[in-house]
Each structure stands twice: as C-alpha cells, then as structure tokens.
Biotite code that builds the C-alpha atoms (Angstrom):
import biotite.structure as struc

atoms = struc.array([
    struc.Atom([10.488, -47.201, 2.764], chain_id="A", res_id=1, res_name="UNK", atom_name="CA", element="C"),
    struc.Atom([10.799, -44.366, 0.283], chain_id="A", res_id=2, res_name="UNK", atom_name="CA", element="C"),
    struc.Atom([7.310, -44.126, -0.011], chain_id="A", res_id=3, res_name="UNK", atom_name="CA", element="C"),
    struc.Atom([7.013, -44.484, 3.484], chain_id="A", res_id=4, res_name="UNK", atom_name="CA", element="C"),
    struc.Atom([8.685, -41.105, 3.418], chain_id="A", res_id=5, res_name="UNK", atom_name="CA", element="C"),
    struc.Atom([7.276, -39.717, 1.026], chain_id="A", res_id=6, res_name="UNK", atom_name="CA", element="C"),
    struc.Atom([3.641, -40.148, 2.909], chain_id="A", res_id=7, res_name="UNK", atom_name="CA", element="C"),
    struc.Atom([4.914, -38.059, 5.810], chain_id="A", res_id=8, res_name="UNK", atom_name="CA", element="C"),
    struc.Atom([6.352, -35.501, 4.373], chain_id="A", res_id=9, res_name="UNK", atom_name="CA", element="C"),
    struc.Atom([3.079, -35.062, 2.168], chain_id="A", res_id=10, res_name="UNK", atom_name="CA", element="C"),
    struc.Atom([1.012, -35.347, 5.736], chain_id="A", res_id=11, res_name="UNK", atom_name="CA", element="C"),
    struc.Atom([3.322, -32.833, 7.315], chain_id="A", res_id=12, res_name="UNK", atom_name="CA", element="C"),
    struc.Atom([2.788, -30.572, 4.739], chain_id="A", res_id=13, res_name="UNK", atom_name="CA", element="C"),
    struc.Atom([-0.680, -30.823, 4.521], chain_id="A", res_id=14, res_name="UNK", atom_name="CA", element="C"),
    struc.Atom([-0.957, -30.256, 8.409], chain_id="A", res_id=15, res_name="UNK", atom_name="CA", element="C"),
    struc.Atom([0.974, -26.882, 7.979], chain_id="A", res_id=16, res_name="UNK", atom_name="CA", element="C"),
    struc.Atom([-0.957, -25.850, 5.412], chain_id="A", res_id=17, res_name="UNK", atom_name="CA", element="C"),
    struc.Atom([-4.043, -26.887, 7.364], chain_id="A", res_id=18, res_name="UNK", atom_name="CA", element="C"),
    struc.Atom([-2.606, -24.216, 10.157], chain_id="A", res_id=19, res_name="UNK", atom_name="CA", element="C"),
    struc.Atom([-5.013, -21.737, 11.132], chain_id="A", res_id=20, res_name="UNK", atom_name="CA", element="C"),
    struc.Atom([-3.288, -18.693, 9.371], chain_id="A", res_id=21, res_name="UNK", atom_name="CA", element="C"),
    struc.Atom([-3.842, -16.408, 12.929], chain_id="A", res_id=22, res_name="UNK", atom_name="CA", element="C"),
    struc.Atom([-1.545, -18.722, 14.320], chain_id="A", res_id=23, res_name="UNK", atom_name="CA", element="C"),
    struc.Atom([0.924, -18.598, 12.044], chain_id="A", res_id=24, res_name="UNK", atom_name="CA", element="C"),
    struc.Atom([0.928, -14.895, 12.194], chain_id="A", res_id=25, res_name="UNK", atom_name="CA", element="C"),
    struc.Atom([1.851, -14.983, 15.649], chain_id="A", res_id=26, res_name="UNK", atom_name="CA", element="C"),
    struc.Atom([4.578, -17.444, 15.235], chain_id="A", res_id=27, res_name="UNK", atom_name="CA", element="C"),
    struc.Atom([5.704, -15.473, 12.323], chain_id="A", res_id=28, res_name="UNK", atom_name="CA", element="C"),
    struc.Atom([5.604, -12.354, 14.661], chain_id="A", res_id=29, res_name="UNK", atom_name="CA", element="C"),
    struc.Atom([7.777, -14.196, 17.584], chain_id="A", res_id=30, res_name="UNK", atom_name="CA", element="C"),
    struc.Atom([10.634, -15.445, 14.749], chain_id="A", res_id=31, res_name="UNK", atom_name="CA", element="C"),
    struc.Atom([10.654, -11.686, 13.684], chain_id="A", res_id=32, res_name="UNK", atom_name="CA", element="C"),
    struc.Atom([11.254, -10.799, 17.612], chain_id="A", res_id=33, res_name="UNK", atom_name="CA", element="C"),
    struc.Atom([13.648, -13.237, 18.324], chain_id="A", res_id=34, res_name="UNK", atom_name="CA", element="C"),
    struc.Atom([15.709, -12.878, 14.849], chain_id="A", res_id=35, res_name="UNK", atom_name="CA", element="C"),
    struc.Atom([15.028, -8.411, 15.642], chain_id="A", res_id=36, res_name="UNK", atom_name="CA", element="C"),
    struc.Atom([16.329, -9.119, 19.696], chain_id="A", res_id=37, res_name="UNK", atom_name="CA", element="C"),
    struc.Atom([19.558, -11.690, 18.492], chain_id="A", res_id=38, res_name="UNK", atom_name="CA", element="C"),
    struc.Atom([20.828, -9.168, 15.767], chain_id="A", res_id=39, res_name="UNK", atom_name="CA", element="C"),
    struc.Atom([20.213, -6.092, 17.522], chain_id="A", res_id=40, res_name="UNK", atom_name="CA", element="C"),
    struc.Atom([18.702, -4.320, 14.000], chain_id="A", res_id=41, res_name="UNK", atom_name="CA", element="C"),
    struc.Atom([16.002, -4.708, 11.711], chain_id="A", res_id=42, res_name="UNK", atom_name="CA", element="C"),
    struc.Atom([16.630, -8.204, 9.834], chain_id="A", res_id=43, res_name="UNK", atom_name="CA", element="C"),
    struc.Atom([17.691, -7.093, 6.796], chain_id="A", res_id=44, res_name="UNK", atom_name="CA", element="C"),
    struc.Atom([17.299, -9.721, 4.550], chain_id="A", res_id=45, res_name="UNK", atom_name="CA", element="C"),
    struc.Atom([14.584, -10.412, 2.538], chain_id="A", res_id=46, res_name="UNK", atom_name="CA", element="C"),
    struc.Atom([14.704, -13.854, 1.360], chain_id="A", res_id=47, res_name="UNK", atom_name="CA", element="C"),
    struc.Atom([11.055, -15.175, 2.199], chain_id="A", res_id=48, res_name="UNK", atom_name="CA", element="C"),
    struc.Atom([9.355, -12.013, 2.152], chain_id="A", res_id=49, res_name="UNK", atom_name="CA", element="C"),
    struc.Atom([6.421, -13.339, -0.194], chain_id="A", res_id=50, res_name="UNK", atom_name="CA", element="C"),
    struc.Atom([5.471, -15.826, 2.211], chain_id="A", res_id=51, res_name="UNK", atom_name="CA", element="C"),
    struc.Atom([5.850, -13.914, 5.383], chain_id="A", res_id=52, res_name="UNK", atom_name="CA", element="C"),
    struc.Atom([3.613, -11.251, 3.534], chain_id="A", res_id=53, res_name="UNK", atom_name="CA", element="C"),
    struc.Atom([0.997, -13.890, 2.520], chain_id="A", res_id=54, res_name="UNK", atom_name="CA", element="C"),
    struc.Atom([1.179, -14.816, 5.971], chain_id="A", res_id=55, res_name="UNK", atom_name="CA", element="C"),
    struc.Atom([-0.173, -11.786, 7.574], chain_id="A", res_id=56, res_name="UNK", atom_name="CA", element="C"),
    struc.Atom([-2.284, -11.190, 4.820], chain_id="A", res_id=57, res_name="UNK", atom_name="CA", element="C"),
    struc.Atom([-4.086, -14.617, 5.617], chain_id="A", res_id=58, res_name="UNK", atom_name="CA", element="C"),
    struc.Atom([-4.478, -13.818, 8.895], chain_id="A", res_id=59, res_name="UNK", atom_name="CA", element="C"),
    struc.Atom([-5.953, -10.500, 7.960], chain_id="A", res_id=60, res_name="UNK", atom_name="CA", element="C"),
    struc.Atom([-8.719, -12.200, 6.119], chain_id="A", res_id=61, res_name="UNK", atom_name="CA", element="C"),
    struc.Atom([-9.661, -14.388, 8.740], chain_id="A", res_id=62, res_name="UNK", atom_name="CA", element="C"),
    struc.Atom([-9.165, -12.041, 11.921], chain_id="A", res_id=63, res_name="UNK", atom_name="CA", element="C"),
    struc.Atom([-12.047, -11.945, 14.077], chain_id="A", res_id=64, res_name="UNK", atom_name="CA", element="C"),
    struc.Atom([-12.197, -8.670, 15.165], chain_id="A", res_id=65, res_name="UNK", atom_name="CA", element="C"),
    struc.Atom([-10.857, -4.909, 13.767], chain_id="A", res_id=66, res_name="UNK", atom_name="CA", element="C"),
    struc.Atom([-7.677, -4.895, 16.320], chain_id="A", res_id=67, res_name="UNK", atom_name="CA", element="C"),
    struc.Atom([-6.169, -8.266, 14.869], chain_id="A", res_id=68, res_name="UNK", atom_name="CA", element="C"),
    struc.Atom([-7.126, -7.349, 11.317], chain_id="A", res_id=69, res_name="UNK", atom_name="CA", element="C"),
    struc.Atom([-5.216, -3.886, 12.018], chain_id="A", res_id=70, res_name="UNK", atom_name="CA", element="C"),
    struc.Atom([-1.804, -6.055, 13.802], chain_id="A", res_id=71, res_name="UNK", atom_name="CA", element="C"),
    struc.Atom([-1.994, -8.132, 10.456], chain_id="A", res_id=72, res_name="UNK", atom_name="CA", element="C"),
    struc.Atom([-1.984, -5.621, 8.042], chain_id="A", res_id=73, res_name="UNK", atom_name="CA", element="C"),
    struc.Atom([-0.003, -2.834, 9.792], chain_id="A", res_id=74, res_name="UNK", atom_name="CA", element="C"),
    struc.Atom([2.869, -5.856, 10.019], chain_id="A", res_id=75, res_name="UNK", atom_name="CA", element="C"),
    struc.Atom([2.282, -6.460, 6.108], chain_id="A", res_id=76, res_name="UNK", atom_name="CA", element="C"),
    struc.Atom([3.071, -2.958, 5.414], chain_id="A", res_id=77, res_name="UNK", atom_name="CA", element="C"),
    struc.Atom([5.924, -3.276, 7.804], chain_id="A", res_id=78, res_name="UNK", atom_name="CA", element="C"),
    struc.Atom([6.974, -6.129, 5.359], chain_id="A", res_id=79, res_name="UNK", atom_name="CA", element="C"),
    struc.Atom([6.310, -4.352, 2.052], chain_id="A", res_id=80, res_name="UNK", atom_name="CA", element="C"),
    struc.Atom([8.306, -1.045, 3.813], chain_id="A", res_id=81, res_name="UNK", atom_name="CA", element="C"),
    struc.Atom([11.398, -3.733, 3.922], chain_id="A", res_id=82, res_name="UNK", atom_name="CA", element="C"),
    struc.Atom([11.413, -4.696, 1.001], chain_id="A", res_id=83, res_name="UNK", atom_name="CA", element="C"),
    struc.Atom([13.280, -2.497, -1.887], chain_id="A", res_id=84, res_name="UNK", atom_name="CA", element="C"),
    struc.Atom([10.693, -0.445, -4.116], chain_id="A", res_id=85, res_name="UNK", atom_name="CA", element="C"),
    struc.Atom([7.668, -1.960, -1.996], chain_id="A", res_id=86, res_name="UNK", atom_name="CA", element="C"),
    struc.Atom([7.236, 1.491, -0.059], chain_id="A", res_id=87, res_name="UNK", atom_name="CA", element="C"),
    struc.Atom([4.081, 2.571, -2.217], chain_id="A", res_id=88, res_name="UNK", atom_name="CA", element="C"),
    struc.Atom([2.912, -0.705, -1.401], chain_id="A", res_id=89, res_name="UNK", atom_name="CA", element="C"),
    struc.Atom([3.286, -0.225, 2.353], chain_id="A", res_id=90, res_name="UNK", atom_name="CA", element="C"),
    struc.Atom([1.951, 3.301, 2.826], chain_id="A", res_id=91, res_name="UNK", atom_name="CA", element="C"),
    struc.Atom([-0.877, 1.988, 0.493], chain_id="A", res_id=92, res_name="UNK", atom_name="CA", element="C"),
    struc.Atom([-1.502, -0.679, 3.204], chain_id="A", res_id=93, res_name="UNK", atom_name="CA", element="C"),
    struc.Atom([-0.770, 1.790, 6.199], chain_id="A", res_id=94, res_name="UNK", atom_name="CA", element="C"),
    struc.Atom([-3.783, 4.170, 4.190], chain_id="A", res_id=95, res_name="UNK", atom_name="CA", element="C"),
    struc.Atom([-6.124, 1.080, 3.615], chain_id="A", res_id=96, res_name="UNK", atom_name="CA", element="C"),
    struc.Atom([-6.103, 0.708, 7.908], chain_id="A", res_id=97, res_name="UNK", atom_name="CA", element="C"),
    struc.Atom([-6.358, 4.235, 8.898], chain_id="A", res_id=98, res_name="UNK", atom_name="CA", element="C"),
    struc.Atom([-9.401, 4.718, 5.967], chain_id="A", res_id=99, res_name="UNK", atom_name="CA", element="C"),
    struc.Atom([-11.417, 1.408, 7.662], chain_id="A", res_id=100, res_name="UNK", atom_name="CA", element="C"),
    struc.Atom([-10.596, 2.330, 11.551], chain_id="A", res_id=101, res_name="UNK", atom_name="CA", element="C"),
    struc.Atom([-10.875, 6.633, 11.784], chain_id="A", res_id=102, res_name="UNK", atom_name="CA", element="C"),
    struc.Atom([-11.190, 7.322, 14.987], chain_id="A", res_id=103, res_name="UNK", atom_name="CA", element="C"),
    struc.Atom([-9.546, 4.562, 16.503], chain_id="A", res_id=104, res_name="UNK", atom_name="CA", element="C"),
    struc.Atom([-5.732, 4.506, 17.589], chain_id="A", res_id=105, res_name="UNK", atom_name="CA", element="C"),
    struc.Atom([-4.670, 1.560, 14.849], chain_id="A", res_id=106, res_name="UNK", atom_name="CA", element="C"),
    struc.Atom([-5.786, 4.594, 12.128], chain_id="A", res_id=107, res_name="UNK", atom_name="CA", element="C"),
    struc.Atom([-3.574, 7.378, 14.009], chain_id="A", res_id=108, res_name="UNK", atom_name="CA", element="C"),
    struc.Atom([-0.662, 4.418, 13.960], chain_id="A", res_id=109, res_name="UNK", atom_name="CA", element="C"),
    struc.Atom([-1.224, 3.696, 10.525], chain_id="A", res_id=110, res_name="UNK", atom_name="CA", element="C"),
    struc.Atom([-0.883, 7.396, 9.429], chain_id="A", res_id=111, res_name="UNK", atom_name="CA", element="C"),
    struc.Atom([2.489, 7.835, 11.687], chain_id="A", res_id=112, res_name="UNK", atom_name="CA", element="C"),
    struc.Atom([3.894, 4.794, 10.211], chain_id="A", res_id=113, res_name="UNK", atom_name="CA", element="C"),
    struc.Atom([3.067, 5.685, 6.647], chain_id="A", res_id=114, res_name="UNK", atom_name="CA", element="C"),
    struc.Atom([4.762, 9.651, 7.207], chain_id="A", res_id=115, res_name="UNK", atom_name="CA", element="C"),
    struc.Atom([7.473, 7.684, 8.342], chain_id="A", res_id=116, res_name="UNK", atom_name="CA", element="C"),
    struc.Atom([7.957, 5.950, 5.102], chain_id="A", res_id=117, res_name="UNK", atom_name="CA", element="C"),
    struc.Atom([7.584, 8.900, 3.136], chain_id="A", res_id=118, res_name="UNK", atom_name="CA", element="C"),
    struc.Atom([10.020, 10.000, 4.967], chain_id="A", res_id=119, res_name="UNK", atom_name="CA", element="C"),
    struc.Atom([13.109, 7.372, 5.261], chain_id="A", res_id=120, res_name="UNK", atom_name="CA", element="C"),
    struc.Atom([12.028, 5.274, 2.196], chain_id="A", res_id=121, res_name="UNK", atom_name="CA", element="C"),
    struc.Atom([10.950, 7.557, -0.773], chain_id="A", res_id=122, res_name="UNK", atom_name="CA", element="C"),
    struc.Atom([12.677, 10.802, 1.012], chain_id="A", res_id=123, res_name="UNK", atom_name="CA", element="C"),
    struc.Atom([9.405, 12.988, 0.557], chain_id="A", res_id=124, res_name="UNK", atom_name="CA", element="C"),
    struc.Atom([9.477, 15.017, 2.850], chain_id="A", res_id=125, res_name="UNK", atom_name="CA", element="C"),
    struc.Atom([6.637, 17.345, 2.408], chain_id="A", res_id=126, res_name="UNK", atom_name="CA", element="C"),
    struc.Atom([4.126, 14.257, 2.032], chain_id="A", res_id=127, res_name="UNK", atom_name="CA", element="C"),
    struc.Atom([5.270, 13.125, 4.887], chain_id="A", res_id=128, res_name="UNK", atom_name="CA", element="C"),
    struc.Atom([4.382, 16.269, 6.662], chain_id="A", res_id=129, res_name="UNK", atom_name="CA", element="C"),
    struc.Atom([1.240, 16.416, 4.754], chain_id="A", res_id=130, res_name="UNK", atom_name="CA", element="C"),
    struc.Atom([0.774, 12.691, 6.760], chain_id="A", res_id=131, res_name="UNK", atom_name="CA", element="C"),
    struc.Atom([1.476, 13.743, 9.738], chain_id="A", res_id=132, res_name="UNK", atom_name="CA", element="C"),
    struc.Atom([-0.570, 16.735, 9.613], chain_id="A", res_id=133, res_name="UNK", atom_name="CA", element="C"),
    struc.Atom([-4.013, 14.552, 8.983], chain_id="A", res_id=134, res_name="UNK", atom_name="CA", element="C"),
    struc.Atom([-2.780, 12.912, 12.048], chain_id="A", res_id=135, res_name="UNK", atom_name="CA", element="C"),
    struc.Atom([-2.810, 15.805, 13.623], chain_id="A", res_id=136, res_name="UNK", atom_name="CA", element="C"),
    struc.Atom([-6.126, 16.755, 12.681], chain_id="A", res_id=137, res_name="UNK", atom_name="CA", element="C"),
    struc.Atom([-8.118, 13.351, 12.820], chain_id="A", res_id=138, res_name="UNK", atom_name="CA", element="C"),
    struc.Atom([-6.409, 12.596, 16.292], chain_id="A", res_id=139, res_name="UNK", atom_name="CA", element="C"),
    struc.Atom([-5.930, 15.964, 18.043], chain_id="A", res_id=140, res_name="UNK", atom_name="CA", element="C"),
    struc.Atom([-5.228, 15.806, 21.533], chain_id="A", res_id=141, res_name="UNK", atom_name="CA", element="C"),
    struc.Atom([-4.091, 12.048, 21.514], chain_id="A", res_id=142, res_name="UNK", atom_name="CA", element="C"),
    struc.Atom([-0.131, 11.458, 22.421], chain_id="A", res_id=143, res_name="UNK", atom_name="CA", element="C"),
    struc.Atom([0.374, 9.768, 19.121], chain_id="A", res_id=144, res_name="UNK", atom_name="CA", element="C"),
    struc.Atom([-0.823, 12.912, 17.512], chain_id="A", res_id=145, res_name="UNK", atom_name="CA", element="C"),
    struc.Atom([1.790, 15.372, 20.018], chain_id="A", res_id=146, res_name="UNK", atom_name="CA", element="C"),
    struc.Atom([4.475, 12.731, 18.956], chain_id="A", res_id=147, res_name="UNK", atom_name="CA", element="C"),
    struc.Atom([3.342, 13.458, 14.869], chain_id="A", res_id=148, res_name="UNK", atom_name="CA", element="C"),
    struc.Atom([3.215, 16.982, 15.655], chain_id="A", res_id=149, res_name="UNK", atom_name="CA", element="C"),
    struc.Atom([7.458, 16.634, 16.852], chain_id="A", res_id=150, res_name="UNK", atom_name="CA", element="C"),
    struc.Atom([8.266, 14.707, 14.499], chain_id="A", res_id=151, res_name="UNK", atom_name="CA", element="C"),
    struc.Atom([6.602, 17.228, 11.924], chain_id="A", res_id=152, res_name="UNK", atom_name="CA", element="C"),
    struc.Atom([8.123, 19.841, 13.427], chain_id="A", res_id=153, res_name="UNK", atom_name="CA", element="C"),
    struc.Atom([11.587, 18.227, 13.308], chain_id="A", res_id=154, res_name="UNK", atom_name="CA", element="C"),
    struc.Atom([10.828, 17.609, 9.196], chain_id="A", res_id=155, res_name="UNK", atom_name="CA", element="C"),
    struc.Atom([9.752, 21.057, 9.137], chain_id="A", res_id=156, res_name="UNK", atom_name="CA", element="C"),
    struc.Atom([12.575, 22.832, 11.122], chain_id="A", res_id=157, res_name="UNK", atom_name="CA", element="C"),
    struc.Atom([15.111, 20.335, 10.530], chain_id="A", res_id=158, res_name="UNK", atom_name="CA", element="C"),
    struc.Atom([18.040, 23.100, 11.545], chain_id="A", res_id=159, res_name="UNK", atom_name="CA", element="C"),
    struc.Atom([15.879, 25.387, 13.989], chain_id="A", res_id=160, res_name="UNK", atom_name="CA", element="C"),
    struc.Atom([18.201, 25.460, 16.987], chain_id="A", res_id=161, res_name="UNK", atom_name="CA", element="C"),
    struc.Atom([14.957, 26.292, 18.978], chain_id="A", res_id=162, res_name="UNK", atom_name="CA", element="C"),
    struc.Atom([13.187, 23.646, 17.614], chain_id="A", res_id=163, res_name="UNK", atom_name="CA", element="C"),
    struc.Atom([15.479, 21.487, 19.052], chain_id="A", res_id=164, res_name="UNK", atom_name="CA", element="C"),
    struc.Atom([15.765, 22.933, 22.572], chain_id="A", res_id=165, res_name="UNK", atom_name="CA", element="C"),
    struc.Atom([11.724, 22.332, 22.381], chain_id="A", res_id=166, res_name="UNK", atom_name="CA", element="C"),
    struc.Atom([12.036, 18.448, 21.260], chain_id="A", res_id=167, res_name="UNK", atom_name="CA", element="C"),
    struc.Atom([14.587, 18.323, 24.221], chain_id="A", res_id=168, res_name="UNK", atom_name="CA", element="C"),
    struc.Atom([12.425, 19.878, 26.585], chain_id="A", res_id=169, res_name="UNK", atom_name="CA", element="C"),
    struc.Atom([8.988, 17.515, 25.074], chain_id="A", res_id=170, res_name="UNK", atom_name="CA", element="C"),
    struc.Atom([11.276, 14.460, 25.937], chain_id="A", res_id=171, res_name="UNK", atom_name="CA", element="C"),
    struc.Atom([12.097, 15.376, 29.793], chain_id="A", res_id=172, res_name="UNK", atom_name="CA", element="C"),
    struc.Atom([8.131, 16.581, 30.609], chain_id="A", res_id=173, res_name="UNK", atom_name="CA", element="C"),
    struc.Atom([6.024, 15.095, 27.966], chain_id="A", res_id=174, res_name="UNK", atom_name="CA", element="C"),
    struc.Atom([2.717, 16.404, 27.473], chain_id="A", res_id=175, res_name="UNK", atom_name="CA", element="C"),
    struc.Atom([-0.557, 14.847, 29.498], chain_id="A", res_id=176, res_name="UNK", atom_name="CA", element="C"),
])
C-alpha cells in the first residue's frame, strides 16, 4: 500500500512538473490576486519567493510572443522588488524589458516601474528622476510618460505648494 502511495505522489509530481510553465504563470498570477484582494496590501511575506520567481522566469523563456515575455518578466521584477536587498535585481529586470521592447508601451512601463524602485526601495531619488526622465524622452506624448513627468515633478518639487495645486488640477482634467 505504501508503495502504492508512494507511485502517486511520484506521478503527481511528475505531472506538475510536466505543467506548461505559461500556465503556471497565470495560476501563479491569480493566487497573487486573490491573496493581494483578501489582505487588502501587498502580501508581504516572502516565503516561496525562489519558486514563484523561477516561475515567471520559465514562462518568460517559453512565451510566444514579446507581450507575454514582457507580463513574465515585469512580474519577476515585481518579485525581486519584494524581496529585501533584491531591488538591483528588479530594476535590472525592469532595464532588461524596456532595452528589448523601445518603443513599445511594456518599455515605457518597465522604466516607470524601475524609477519607482529607485525611489521607495533604495531611496535614490535623483536616479529615479534620471528614470523617469528617459521615459519622458523615449515616450513623449504617451499618458504613461505625462504620469512620469508628475511623478518627477512631485520627486523634484517635493514641497512646491504650486506643484501641488498642478498635480491636483492633472488629476480632475487629465491630459488627452
């Protein structure tokens, strides 16, 4: 009987492992929503972080086209920007995206997210300003680029009572 056991759990585990790795991205992706939507905040912990990395990372490698490859590895450095002293390794990831897709919007998203870890992670602020600024400039006249250029703006300005009253008045009539 024991072995009897023993043969399923070695099938079962050989079926997961046989999983295409897309697909367990996306389940991956819906236990991050559901844990995200339950708690109300960013899951914090980071037990299982390796695997959930190698996860998207698989699916990366295997993604048939440039807009999965960018979900899989913009998530990754999501994962790395989680994880305590893995922020190089995100913005690093964020960088490796917008350098293979210029031009397209997964590059401008890549940029914004990796000023943003500059920013709230490794508390550099004037590289994160430089980031958004080569958002600004690869992607002028996009609305992630007028969102880069507030957000730059509220780096830059932080105290600027008149900076704010702008932000204020970019939130109520947002730019076409």
């Amino acid at each position: 009987m024991k072995a009897f056991h023993l043969y399923l759990l070695i099938g079962l585990m050989g079926l997961t492992s046989c999983q295409d790795p897309i697909a367990r991205a996306e389940e991956a992706i819906d236990d991050l929503f559901v844990s995200n939507e339950a708690q109300g905040v960013l899951v914090a912990d980071t037990a299982g972080w390796k695997d959930l990395l190698r996860t998207f990372e698989g699916a990366a490698e295997v993604a048939p086209n440039d807009s999965l490859w960018a979900r899989y590895t913009l998530i990754s450095g999501d994962v790395q920007a989680q994880v305590p002293g893995g922020a190089l390794y995100a913005i690093r990831t964020y960088m490796s995206v917008h350098d293979s897709l210029q031009g397209q919007w997964e590059g401008a998203l890549a940029l914004f997210a990796a000023a943003q870890v500059w920013e709230e992670k490794l508390h550099d602020r004037p590289r994160a300003i430089q980031t958004l600024t080569m958002l600004w400039d690869a992607y002028p006249n996009t609305s992630i680029a007028q969102t880069a250029l507030a957000y730059r703006d509220v780096l830059t300005f932080e105290n600027d009572s008149s900076l704010l009253e702008k932000i204020h008045q970019w939130e109520n009539n947002p730019p076409q």
